[in-house]
N, C-alpha and C positions, 0 to 999 in steps of 0.2 A: 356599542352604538345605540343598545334599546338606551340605555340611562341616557347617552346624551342627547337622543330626539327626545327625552321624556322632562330634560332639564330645561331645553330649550322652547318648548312649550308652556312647562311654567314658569317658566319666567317671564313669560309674557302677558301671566292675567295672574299672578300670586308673586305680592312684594317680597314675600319673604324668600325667594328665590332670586337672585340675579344671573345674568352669562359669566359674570365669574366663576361658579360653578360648574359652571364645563370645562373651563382648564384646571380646577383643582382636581377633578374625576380624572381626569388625563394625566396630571399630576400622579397621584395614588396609585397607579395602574403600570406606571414605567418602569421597565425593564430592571432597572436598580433596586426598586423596592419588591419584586420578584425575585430577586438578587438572594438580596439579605433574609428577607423572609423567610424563602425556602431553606434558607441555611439554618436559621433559629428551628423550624420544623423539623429539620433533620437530624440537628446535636438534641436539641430537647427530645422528640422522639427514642433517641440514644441513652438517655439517660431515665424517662420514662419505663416504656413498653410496660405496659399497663391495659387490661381492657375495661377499666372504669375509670370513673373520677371525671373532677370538676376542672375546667381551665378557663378564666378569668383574662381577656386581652383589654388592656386599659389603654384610652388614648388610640383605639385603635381604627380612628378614622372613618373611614367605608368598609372595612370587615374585608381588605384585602390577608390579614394574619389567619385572622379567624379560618377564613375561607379555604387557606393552603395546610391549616392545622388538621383540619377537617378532612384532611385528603391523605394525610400519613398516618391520624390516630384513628382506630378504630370507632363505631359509627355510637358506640355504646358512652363515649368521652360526650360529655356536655361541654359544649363550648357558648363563651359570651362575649361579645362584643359590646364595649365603652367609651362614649367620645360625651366631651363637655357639651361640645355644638350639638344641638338635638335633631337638628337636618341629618345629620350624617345616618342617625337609624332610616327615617326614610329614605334617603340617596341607598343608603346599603342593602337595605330589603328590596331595591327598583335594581341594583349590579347584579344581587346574589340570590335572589328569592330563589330563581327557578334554573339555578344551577346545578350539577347531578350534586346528590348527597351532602347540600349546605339548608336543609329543609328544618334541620334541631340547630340552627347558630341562632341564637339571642341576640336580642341588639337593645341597650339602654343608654339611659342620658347620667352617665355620674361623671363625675369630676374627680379623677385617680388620685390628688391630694388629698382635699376635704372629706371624700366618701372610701378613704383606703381600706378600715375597718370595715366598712358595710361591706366592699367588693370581695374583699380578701377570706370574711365568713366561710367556714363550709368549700371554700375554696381550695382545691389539692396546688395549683400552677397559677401565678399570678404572671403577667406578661406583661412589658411595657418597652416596645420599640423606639419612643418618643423621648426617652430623656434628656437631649440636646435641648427639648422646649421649655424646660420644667427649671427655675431656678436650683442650685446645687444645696442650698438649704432647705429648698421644699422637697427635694430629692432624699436629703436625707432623711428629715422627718417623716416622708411617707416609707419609708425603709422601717425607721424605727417602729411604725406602730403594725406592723404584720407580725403577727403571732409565730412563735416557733414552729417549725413542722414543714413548712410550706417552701415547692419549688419557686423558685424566682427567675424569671428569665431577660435582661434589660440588653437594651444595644444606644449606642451613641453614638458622637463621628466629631471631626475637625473641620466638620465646613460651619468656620465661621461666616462667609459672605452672607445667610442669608439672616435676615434683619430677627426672624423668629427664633432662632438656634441663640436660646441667653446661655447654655450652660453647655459649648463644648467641650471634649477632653483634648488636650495636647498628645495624645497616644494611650494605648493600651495601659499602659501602669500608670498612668494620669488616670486614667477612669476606674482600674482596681483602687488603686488608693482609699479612694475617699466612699466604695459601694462596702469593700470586704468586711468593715469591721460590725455589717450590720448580716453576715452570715458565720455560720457556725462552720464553715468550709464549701470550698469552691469546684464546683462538678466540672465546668470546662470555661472555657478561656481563650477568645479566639479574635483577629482583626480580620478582614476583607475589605482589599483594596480595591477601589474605582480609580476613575479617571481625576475626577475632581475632589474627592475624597477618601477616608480611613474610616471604614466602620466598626466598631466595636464592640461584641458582645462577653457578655458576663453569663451565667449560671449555676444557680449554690441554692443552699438549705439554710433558710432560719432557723 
């Protein structure tokens, strides 16, 4: 509710905010993508358990991932949050700032195709929930240039209806197919079903 009195005031003396923003925060925040998230945080945690190291969420909106990584991994893990849109670090910093123990989440402006190399540096876990949005060729190509070594954590789904989702999968082995051949072997492997959709997460080692 602070973010959405704080959206709805700027948008009233700053263009670059509009009330559209308040149903995407609404959006980001529903029970679904709490869902799925918690579950990426719980198998990757599983496969982790680690109390260092770098985690990299690309595409990750308002730093709802970030925020819930933050609350299973220990307080010593750097976590960073990246979204193309450059509002989204201040929307995120205005949800999360002064939440318990979300005080080390990063929040920047890259672009998880273009800038894959630059995020993935130094990076132990790279993270990306969003590949529905991302065409299947730039998907791959940002697969290919992540260095060996490195956890990879990605989810997709079969909701074709909404206009942004260019690269669904038709099921779980529709979405291994065309991720696997850019890891060295596959940690876990899992769908979750909704109402309206099949979500689908992957995790492996390059």
């Amino acid at each position: 509710m602070k973010a959405i009195s704080w959206l709805y005031n700027a948008s009233m003396y700053e263009e670059r905010f509009d009330p559209y923003r308040i149903l995407d925060v609404v959006n980001s925040l529903d029970e679904n993508h709490f869902k799925s998230k918690n579950w990426l945080a719980d198998e990757l945690w599983e496969v982790w358990q680690k109390n260092s190291g770098k985690i990299h969420v690309a595409a990750g909106w308002y730093g709802l991932q970030s925020y819930l990584l933050q609350g299973k991994f220990p307080p010593e893990i750097e976590i960073t949050s990246s979204d193309i849109d450059p509002e989204c670090k201040t929307i995120g910093k205005v949800i999360f700032g002064n939440m318990e123990n979300t005080g080390k989440i990063k929040f920047e402006e890259q672009d998880t195709v273009l800038d894959i190399e630059k995020i993935t540096r130094g990076v132990d876990i790279y993270v990306n929930t969003s590949i529905e949005h991302i065409e299947r060729k730039y998907v791959e190509l940002m697969l290919s240039k992540i260095d060996s070594g490195k956890i990879v954590a990605l989810q997709s789904n079969n909701w074709y209806n909404i206009p942004s989702h260019v690269n669904c999968s038709d099921s779980l082995e529709d979405f291994i197919s065309y991720v696997k051949p850019h890891f060295k072997y596959i940690m876990y492997e899992g769908e979750m079903e909704f109402e309206e959709y099949n979500r689908y997460m992957i995790i492996g080692m390059t």
